[in-house]
N, C-alpha and C positions, 0 to 999 in steps of 0.2 A: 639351428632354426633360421635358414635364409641370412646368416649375421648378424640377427636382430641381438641386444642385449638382452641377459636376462633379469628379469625383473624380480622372480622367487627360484631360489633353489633349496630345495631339501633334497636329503643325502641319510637316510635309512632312518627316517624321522618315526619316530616313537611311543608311545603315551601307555602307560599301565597303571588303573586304579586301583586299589586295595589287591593285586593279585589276577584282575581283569584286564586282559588287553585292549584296550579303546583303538588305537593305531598303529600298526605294525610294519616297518621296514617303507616306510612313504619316500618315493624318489619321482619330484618335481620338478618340470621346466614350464615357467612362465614369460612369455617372450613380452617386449614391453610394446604397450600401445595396441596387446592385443585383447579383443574379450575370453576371460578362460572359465569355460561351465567346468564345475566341480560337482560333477552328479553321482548320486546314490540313493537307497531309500532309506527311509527315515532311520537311524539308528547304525548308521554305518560309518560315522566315525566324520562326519565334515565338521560338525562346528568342533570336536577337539582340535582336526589340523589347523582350526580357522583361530582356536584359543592359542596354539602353540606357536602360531605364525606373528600373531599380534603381539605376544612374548605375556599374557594372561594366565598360562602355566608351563612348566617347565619341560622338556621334553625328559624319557627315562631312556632314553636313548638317540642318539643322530644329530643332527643338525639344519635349522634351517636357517638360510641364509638372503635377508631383502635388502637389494642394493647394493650387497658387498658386506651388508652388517648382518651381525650375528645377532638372529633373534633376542638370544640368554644376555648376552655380554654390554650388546647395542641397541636396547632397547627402547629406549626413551629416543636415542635419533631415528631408530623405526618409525616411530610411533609418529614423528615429526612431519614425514612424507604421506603418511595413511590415512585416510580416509576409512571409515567404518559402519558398517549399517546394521544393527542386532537384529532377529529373527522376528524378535516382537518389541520393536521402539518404544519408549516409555518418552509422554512428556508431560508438562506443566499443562493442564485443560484450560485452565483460565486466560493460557498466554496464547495471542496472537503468531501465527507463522513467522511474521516479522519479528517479532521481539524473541522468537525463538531462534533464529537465527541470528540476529544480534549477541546475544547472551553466548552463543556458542565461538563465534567470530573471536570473541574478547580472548577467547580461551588461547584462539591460534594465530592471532593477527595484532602487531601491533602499532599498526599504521594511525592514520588520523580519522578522526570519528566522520569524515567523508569518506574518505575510503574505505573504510569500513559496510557505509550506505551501498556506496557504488558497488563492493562485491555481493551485499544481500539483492540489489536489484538483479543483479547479472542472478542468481544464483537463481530466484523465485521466479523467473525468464523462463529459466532453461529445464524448469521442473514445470512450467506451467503451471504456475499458481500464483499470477499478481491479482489475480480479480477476487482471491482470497486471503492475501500475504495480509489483512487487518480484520480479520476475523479469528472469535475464539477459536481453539481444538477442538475445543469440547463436540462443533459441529462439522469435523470433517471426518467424511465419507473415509474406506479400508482405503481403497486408493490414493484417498487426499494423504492420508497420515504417512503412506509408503514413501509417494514424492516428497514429502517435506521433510522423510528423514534419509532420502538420497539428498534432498539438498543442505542438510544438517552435514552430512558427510562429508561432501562437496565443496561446501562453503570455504574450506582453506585452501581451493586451489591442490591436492593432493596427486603425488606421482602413479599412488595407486588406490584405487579403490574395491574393500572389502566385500560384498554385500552377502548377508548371510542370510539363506531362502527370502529372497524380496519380493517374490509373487506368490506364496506358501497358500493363504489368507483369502485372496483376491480373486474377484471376476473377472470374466476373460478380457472385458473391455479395462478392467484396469491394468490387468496384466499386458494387455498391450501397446496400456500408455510409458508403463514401467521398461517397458524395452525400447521404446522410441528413442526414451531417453538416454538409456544403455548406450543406442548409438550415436546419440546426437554426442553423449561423453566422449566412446572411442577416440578422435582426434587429441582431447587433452591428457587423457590419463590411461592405465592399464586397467582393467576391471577384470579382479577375480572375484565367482561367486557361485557360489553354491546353490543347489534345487534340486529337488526330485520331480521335476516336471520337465519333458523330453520334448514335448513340443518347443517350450522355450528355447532349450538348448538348443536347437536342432532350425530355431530361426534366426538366433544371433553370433554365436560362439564362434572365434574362430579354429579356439580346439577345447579339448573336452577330456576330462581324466574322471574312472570312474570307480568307486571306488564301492568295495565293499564287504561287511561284517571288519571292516579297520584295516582290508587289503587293497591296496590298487590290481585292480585285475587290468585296464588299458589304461592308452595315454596317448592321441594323435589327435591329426588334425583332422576338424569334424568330415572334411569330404574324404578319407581313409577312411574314418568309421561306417559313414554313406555309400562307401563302396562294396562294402562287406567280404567279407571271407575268400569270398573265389577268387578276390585282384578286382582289376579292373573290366568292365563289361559295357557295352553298350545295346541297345535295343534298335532295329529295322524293320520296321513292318513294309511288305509290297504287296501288291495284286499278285494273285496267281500263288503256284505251290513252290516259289523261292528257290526252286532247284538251280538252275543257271546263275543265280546270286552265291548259292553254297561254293558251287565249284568253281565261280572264278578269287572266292575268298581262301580256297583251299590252300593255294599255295602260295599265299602270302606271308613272309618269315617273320612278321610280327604279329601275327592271326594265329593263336595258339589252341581254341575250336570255333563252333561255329553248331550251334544248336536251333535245328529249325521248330516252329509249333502253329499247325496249320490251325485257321478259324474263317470258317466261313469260303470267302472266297479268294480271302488273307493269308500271310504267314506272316509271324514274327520270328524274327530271326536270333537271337543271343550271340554275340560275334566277344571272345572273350580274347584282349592283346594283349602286346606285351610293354608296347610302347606308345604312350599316351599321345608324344607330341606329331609321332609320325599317323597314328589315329586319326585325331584331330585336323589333321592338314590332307589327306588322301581316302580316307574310308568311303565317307558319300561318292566322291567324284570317283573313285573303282568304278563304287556301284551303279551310278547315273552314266557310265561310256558305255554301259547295255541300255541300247534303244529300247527294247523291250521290257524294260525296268522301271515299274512304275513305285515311286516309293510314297509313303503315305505317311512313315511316320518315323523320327529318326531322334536318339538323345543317348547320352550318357546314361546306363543303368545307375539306381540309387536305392539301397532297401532301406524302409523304416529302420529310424533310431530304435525305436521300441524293440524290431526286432535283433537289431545287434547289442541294443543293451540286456533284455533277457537271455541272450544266450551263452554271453558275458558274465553274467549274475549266476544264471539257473545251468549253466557249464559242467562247474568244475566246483559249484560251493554249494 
């Protein structure tokens, strides 16, 4: 992946309960510093790879591997680097954000009781919540409790962070404070995290593994998944009936078809390559050295996540 180090690796990672398969043959690349959506619906096996990962139960088969360490073996230095967020965050109601994040510091930090101050301010910053870091829990909103348990997470500075369904819960405006932050992370740390919600995925992720009934059925980078099936496509709309545009794309050796569909007084064109970069740098200007070529609308084709996740899903299972 581009060089990057990896951050998680599993290798035919496993989990059977009493004779039921929960996870079966899981094989992960997680590059570091990147956000990786873990999508599926509900009952598909993420929060056991997310328990087996954290080293919370044991694999019955495979191996996964964070940092070099073995989940089973190296757990406690795992655990040391990670940052974690549970599905549904339990806290003290009578305790302040602040003191909850204090409380939790103590656990991973053993600096001086200034420094300690100083990483809760940075922390409640960066979750957006100082105008509430000294008020009860007891009165904060689905949203407020979400952020302040990424920044419970957060708070030791961590190489990665876990989050398990962190917008599950949540309205769409909190849901999209809950990503902001996702990104404003990116730059510090890796974020893996699991959701069955596609829009999310599909607005932060930089790649996406999706799994399901305990199978990984894919595993790329979200603009693959975007691209869907057929390869790579792009979309031309011009005036007129696009003829003169088809046949000078015809015989172009990285132009592999070329699908016209008349509207109006329009055509769009479906122009499917072979080669993105020589695409990218020649396609328009082809089509723009016909004077007669008027073009009106020009982009990289993209299908809905939904629909490459259902076809993924409702496939083959």
């Amino acid at each position: 992946m581009d060089g990057k180090e990896m951050v998680i690796q599993t290798r035919g990672l496993s989990k059977r309960y009493r004779g039921v398969t929960a996870l079966q043959d899981l094989n992960l690349e997680v590059a570091e510093h990147s956000i990786f959506g873990f999508l599926g619906p509900n009952g598909a096996g993420k929060t056991t790879a997310i328990k087996l990962l954290l080293g919370l139960t044991r694999p019955t088969g495979g191996t996964a591997s964070i940092f070099g360490c073995d989940s089973v073996r190296d757990t406690v230095a795992v655990r040391q680097r990670i940052g974690y967020l549970a599905q549904e965050p339990r806290y003290y109601e009578h305790m302040t954000a602040r003191e909850t994040l204090r409380f939790t510091a103590r656990f991973f930090y053993g600096g001086s009781r200034e420094a300690i101050e100083q990483r809760i301010e940075e922390t409640l910053a960066l979750v957006g919540l100082e105008a509430k870091a000294d008020r009860p829990i007891r009165g904060f909103s689905g949203g407020e409790r979400q952020r302040l348990g990424i920044a419970q997470a957060q708070v030791n500075y961590p190489d990665l962070l876990i989050l398990d369904e962190p917008a599950a819960s949540l309205d769409p405006m909190a849901r999209r404070d809950g990503l902001e932050i996702m990104n404003r992370l990116r730059e510090h740390t890796t974020i893996f995290y699991s959701t069955h919600i596609l829009d999310d995925v599909q607005r932060v992720s930089d790649s996406v593994a999706i799994l399901n009934h305990g199978q990984l059925v894919a595993q790329a980078p979200i603009e693959q998944l975007l691209s869907g099936a057929s390869g790579l496509n792009y979309l031309l709309t011009v005036r007129g009936n696009g003829r003169a545009v088809q046949r000078a794309l015809a015989g172009i050796p990285w132009v592999s078809a070329v699908t016209a569909t008349p509207n109006h007084e329009r055509t769009t064109l479906q122009i499917n390559v072979t080669d993105e970069e020589a695409a990218e740098r020649e396609l328009l200007r082809l089509v723009l050295a016909d004077a007669q070529s008027v073009v009106t609308q020009f982009g990289r084709k993209q299908v809905n996540l939904e629909a490459s996740f259902l076809n993924l899903v409702d496939g083959g299972h």
